[in-house]
C-alpha positions in Angstrom: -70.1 2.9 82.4 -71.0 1.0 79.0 -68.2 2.7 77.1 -65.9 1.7 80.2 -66.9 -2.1 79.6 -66.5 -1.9 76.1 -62.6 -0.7 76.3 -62.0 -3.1 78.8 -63.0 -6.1 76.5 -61.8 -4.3 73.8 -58.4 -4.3 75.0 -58.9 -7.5 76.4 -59.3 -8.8 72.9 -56.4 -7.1 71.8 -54.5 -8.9 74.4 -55.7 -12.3 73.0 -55.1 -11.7 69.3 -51.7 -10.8 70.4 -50.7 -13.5 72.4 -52.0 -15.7 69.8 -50.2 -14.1 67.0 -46.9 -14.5 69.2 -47.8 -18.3 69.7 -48.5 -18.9 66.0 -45.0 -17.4 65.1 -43.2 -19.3 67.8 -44.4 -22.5 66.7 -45.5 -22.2 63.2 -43.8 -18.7 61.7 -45.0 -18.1 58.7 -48.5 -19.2 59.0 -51.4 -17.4 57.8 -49.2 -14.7 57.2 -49.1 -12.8 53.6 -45.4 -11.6 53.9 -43.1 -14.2 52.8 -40.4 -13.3 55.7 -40.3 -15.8 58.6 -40.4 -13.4 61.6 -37.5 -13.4 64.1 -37.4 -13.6 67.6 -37.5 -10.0 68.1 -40.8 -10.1 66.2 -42.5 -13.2 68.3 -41.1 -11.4 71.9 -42.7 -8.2 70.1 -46.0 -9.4 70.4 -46.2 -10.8 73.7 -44.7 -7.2 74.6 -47.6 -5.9 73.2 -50.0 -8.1 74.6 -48.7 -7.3 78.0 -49.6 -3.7 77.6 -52.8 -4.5 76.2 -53.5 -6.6 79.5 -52.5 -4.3 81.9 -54.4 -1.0 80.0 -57.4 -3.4 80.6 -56.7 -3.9 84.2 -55.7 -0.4 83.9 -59.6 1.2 82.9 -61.0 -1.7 84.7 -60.2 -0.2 88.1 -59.7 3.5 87.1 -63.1 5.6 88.7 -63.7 7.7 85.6 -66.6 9.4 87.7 -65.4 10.9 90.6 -65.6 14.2 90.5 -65.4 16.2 94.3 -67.9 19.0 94.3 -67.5 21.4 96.6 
């Protein structure tokens, strides 16, 4: 159960970082960013993508019952 709470926020996280890297390149590309290419739209739509998936694979282990186990 603890390891199930900890990939949920874990992902969760993931989500966030990615949405907010998405928003800092829509209105700020280039920011806080070692590589001195301005990411493109394919880049900025990239990580929204990814945050996406990161969402729903929390909402995913968030309601998947890792414990139920029929014993005959």
């Amino acid at each position: 159960m603890k390891l199930k709470k900890i990939a949920v926020w874990g992902f969760l996280l993931a989500g966030v970082l990615g949405v907010t890297a998405g928003l800092r390149d829509w209105f700020a590309p280039g920011f806080f960013s070692m590589s001195p290419r301005i990411p493109g739209t394919g880049d900025i739509i990239g990580h929204f993508v990814a945050a996406v998936s990161f969402f729903a694979l929390a909402v995913l282990s968030a309601t998947l019952d890792v414990n139920h186990v029929t014993k005959k």
